[in-house]
SELUM-852723 format. One record per residue (C-alpha): residue in one letter; x, y, z. Coordinates in steps of 0.001 Angstrom, whole numbers, plus 524288, in hexadecimal, padded with zeros to 5 digits. Layout:
N
AXYZ
...
//
This chain:
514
X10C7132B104E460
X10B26321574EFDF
X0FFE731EA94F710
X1009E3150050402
X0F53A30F0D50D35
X0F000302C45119B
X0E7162FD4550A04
X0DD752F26851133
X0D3772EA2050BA4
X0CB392E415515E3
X0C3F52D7C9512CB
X0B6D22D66451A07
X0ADD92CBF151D6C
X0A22B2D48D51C30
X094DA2D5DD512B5
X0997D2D932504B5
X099512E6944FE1E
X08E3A2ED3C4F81A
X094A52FAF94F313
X0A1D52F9064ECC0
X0AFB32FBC94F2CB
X0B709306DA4EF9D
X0C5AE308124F326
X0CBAF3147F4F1B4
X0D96C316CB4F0B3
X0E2A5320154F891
X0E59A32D394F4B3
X0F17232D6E4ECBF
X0FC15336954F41D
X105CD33FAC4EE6C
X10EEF33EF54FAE5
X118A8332844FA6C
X11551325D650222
X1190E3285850F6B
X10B33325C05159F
X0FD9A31C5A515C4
X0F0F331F0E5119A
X0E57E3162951330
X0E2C330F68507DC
X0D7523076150C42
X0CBF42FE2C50573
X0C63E2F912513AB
X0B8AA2F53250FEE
X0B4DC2EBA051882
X0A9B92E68050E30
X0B3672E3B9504FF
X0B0EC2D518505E0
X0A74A2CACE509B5
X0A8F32BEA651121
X09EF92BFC151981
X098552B54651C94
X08BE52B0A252626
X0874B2A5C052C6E
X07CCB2A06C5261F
X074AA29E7F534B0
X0793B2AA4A53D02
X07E682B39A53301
X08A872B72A53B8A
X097932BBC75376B
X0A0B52B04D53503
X0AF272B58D53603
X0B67A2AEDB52AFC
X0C5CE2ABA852E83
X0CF642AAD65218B
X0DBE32A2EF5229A
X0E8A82AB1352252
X0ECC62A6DB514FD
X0DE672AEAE51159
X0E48D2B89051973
X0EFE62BA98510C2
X0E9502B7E850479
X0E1152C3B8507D6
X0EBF12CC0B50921
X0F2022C6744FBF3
X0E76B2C8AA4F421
X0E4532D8024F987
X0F29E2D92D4F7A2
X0F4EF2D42E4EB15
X0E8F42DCA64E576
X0EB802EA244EC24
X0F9872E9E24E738
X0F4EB2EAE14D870
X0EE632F8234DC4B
X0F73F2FE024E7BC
X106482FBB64EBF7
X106BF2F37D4F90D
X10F542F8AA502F5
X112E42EC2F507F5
X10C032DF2E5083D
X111A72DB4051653
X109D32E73851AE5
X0FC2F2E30951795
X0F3D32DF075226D
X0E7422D512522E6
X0DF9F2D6F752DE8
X0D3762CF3A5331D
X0C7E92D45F53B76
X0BAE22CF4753D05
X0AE9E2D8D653E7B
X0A1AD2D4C054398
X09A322D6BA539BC
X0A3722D51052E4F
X0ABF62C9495311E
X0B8C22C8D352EEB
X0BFB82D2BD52987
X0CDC02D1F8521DC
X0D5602E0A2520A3
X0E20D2E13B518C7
X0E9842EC7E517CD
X0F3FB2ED9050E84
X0FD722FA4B50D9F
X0FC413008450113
X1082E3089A4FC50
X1002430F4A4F03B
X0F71230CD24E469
X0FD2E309004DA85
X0FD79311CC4CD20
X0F58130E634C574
X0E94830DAD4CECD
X0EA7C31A044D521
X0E1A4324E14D29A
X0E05F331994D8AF
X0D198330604DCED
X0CD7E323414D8D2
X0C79F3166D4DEB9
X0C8B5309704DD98
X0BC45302294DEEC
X0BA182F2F74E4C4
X0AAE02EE494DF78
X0A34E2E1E74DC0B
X0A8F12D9C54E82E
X0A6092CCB84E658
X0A8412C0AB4EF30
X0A86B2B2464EF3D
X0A9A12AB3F4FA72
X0B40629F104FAB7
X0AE9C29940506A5
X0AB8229A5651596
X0B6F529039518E2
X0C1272960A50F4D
X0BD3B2A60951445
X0BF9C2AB4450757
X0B9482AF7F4FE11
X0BB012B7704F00F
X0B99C2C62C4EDDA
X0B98F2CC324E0FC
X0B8072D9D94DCA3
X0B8C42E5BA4D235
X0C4962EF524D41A
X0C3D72FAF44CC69
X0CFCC3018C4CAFA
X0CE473114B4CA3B
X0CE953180C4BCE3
X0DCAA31E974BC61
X0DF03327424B34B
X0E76531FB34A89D
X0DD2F314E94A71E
X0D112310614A4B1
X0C7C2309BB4B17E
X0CC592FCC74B331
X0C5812F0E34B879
X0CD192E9B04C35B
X0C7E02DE3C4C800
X0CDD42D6B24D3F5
X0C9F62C8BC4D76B
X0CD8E2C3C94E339
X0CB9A2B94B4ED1B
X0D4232B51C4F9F5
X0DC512AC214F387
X0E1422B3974E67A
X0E0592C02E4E0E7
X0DC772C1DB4D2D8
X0DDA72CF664CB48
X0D7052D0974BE35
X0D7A72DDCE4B889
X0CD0F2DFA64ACE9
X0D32D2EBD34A3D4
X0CE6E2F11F49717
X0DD1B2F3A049479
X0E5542E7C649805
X0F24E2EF67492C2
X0EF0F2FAB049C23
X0EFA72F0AC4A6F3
X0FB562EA684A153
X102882F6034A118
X100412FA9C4ACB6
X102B02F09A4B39D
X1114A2EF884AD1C
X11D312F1D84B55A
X120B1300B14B76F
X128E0305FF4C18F
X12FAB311FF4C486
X13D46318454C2E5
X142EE31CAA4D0DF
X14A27328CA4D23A
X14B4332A474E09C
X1588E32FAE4E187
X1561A338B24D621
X149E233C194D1B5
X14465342124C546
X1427134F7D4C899
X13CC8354BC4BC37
X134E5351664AFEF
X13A26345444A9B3
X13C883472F49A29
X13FD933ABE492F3
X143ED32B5E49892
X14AD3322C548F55
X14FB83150249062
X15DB430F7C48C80
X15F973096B48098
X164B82FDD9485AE
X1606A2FDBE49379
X1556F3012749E8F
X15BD430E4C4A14C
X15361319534A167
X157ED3286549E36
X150A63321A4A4E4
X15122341FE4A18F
X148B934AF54A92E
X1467E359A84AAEB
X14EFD358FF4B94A
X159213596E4B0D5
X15E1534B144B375
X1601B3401E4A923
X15EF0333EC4B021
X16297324D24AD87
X1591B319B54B3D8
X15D5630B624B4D3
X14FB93069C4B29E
X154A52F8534B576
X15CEB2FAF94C021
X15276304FD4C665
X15B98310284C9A1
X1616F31CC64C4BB
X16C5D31A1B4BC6C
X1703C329ED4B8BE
X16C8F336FD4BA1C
X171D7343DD4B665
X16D49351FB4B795
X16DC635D2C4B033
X16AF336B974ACEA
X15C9C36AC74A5EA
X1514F361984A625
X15319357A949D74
X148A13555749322
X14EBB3462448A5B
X1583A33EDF489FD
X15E303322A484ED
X16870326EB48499
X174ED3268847C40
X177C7317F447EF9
X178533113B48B64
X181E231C1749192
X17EDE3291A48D12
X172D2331C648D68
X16D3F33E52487F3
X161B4347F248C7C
X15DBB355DD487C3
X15B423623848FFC
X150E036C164923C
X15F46375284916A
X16176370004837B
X16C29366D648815
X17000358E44839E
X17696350F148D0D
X17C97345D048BBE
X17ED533B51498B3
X188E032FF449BA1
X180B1328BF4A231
X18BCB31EA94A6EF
X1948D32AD54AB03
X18906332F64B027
X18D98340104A68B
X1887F3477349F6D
X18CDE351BF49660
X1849F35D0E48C32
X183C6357A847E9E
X17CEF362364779C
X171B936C1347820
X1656D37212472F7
X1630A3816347255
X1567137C0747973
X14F52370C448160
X15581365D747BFA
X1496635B7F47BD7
X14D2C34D954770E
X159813449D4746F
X15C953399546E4D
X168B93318C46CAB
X1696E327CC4605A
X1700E31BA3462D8
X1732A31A8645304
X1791D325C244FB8
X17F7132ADC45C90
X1781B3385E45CDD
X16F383407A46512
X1648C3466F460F0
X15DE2352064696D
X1522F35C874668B
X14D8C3665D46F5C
X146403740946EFC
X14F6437AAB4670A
X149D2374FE45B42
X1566736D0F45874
X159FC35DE1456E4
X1682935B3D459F1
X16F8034F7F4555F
X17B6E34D5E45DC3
X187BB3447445C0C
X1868633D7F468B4
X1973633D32467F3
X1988134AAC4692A
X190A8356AD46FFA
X18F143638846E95
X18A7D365C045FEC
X17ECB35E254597B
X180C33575944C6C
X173C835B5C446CC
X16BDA3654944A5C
X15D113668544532
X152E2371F54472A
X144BD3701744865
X138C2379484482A
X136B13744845682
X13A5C37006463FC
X13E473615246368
X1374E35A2846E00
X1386634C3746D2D
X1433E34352464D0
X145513341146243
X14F1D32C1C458AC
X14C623208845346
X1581F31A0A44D63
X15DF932434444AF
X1517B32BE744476
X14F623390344E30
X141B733BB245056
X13E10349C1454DC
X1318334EA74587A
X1300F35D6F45547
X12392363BD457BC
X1192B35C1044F97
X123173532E44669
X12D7134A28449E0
X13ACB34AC744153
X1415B3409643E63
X151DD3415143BF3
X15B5E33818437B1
X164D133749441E0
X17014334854367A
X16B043411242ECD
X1682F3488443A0C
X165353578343319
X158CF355B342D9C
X14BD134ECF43242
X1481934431427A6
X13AA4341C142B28
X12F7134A5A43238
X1231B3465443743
X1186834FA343B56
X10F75348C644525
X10808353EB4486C
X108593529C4556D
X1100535A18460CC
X11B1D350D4463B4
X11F8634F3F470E0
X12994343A146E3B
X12D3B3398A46135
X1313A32B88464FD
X1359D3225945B27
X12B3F3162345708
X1366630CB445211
X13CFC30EB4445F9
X12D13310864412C
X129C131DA34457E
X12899328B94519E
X11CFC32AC445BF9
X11CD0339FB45FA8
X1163A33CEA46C82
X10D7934C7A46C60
X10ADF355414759F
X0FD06353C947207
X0FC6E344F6475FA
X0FD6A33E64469F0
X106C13357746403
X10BBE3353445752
X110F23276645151
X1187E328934438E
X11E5931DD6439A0
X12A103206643276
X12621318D04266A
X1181431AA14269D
X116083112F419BE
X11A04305234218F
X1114F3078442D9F
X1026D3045742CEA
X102FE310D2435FD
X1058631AC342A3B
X10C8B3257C42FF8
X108F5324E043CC4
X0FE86329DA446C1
X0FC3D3338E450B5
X0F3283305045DAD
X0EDFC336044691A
X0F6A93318F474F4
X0EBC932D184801A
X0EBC9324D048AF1
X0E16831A5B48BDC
X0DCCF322DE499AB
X0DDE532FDE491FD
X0D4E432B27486A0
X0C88F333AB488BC
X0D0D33405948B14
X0D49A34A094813D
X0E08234FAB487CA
X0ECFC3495B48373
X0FBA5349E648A73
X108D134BCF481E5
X10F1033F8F47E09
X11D1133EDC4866B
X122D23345148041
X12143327B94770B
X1294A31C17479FD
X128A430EDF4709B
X12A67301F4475EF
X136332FC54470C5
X130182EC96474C6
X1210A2EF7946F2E
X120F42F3A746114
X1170E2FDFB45F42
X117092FFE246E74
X118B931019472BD
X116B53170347E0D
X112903247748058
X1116832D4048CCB
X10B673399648D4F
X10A513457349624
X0FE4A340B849E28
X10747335204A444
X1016932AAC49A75
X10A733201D49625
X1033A3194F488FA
X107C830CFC47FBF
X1026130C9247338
X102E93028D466DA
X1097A30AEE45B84
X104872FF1F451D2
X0F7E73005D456DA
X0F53430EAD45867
X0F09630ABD46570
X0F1EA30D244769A
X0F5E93015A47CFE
X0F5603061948AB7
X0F94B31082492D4
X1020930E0B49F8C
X0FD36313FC4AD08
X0FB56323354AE2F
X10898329A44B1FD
X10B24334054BC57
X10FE433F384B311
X112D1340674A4AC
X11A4D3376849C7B
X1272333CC149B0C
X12E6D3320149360
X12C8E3247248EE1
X137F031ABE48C5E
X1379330B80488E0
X144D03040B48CA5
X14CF52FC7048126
X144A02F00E480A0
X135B82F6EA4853B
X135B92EEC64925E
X136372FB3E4988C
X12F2C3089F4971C
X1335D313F649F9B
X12936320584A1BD
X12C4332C394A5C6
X12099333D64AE72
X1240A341AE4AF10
X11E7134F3A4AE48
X122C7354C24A063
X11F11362BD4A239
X116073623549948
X10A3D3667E49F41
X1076036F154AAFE
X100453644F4B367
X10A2935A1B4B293
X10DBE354814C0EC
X11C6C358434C45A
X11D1234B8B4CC14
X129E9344434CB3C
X12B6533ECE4BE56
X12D6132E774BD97
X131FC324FF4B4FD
X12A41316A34B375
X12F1C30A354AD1F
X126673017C4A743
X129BE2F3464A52A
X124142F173496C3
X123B62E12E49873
X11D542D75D48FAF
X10F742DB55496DF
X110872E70F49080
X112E12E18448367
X107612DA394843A
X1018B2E429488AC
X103372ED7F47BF6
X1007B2E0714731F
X0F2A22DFAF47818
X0F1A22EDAD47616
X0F5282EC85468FF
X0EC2A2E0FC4649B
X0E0482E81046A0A
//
């Protein structure tokens, strides 16, 4: 959502403030940038460096050199662009009048392309108080201004303190948070995938990485399955078929599968751009999974039925096993096929595929199962919760397990909670996972720990999908309605990438020793 203007801070050699500045931020627009509002803060109080003569009390009119000039515009520069995206820096403007009774007065005017994301706010303000100044000196004509910024209170975080220093020569930024990983985290590298030349039209269902590369597979209900070069920044593949698409995954570096909301399983060369029907559900066919030891596919959909497929053939499953209910969420783990069904999660062994072996009743609605190592399974609900299980329960300090109440540090006071979408565990932080729910929060939390790290920056829409690359450098997050609830925003959906670097790490280590 882009908002443009010109935003001018005018310095003035006038009496100093008694009632504290307010700025207020444009309007944010829902039409695309293609025109300017004002975005103003032209308080000609905002400083003082007014100064008398000590017999006649008259105005003296104070000059500054041109290299004060340009540190002027360096410094307003340098500190707008950590709240708002400059259009262009060659386009700012300092401008010099003088005023009878005020002196001289310095306007810049710098272009502003939009706020940036994480300080916007519907109908918010941003408040400038406590100006204080020191002056450097009649012969030098400088002097130092500090003040309190208050950033607005968004809705995925607590108030935050900001407090700029500054002076003409250097600008220094000193942020005082509660929550240094919140600031850490948001601050990390995110960007997003481009689809100019062909969009996602519809609901996105589930992202996954490569297993040996920064290739990301995309299924969504336009009935595409797409293939992003995530290094190389571009499309690499995309096919279309007959129903919305609802998972999906990799067979190797070349091949692909994804399920249908027609009950189909299709399988893609993704070198060859093909594709050709593998097999079918009497139903929805919900989740797929292709194991890497054994050569077969697993899929479950509505029809109440797990299929094990010989990935060298097609047609007719291997195995076939019935449950009491609609299969909504799958996951292997080495030779071990996790399936959540209704409020347990069955476990198979993919070499003795036609009976479960193990079943564990977490009494909770499960909207996906992800795999926690070779030690256990998270299960996402419906309900909000989350659901972390041990296999061998005797050799974990944990017990069994435990179940807790999914909640965003900004969603702490309120009782309503959104479904869990999806889990994700970092494959570079042990005891590192990541959950996004329905309400567009993105959370990491300390398995070991039982406890929240942080929570990344409020999305647009609904957490779709979640999906950490081969080494956990990079996390990939699906925003995207889900049709899940009836005032979700149908805006297009979009897919971030998060560079997990060694900030981050730190980041969760001082969550963890706290």
């Amino acid at each position: 959502m882009a908002i443009s203007g010109d935003f001018r801070v005018s310095a003035a050699l006038g009496p100093s403030p008694t009632k504290p500045l307010r700025i207020n931020p444009p309007h944010k627009l829902h039409q695309p940038r293609c025109r300017k509002l004002p975005v103003e803060c032209h308080k000609h109080e905002f400083l003082r460096a007014f100064k008398f003569s000590m017999e006649d009390n008259i105005p003296i009119f104070i000059n500054v050199s041109e290299e004060a000039k340009q540190k002027i515009v360096s410094n307003i520069v340098n500190t707008l662009s950590d709240f708002v995206v400059i259009e262009s820096q060659d386009q700012v403007q300092l401008s010099v009048s003088t005023d009878p009774t005020l002196g001289t007065i310095y306007s810049v005017t710098v272009p502003v392309r939009r706020v940036k994301a994480e300080y916007q706010e519907e109908d918010g303000e941003g408040t400038i108080m406590n100006v204080e100044y020191k002056d450097n000196g009649v012969a030098s004509g400088s002097m130092d201004v500090k003040f309190d910024f208050y950033v607005p209170v968004l809705p995925i975080q607590k108030k935050h303190d900001l407090l700029l220093s500054e002076d003409i020569g250097s600008v220094e930024i000193r942020r005082r948070l509660k929550d240094m990983t919140y600031f850490q985290l948001t601050k990390m590298n995110r960007r997003c995938l481009e689809f100019q030349k062909s969009p996602i039209r519809d609901a996105i269902s589930r992202i996954r990485f490569a297993p040996a590369s920064n290739n990301l597979l995309i299924s969504s209900w336009d009935t595409n399955l797409r293939l992003y070069d995530v290094d190389g920044s571009k499309l690499a593949f995309e096919t279309s078929g007959e129903a919305a698409l609802l998972d999906c995954c990799f067979q190797g570096k070349t091949a692909a599968f994804s399920t249908g909301s027609d009950g189909s399983i299709t399988r893609y060369n993704l070198d060859l751009g093909i594709s050709d029907n593998f097999g079918n559900h009497d139903d929805l066919a919900t989740c797929v999974e292709y194991s890497e030891e054994t050569g077969q596919v697993i899929t479950g959909g509505w029809d109440k039925k797990i299929k094990c497929w010989d990935s060298r053939s097609m047609k007719v499953p291997t195995f076939v096993n019935t449950v009491n209910v609609a299969v909504e969420s799958m996951s292997l783990s080495g030779f071990i096929a996790m399936v959540a069904v209704g409020l347990s999660v069955n476990m198979y062994d993919l070499r003795k595929f036609n009976i479960s072996f193990y079943s564990k009743c977490v009494d909770i609605q499960i909207k996906c199962v992800r795999p926690y190592l070779d030690q256990g399974f998270a299960a996402g609900s419906v309900e909000g919760r989350v659901a972390l299980t041990y296999f061998n329960s005797s050799n974990n300090e944990n017990n069994d397990g435990y179940v807790f109440r999914c909640i965003p540090k900004a969603k702490e006071k309120r009782h309503n909670m959104a479904a869990v979408n999806d889990i994700a565990f970092s494959p570079s932080t042990p005891g590192a996972f990541i959950t996004g729910d329905n309400d567009g929060y993105v959370t990491i939390w300390n398995a070991q720990s039982k406890k929240r790290v942080f929570d990344m920056p409020k999305y647009e829409n609904s957490i779709a999908s979640l999906s950490y690359n081969l080494d956990g450098q990079l996390l990939a997050v699906a925003s995207s309605y889900a049709y899940q609830e009836e005032n979700e925003l149908e805006i297009p959906p979009r897919i971030y990438i998060h560079e997990m670097d060694d900030q981050y790490i730190s980041s969760f280590s001082d969550g963890c020793s706290k």
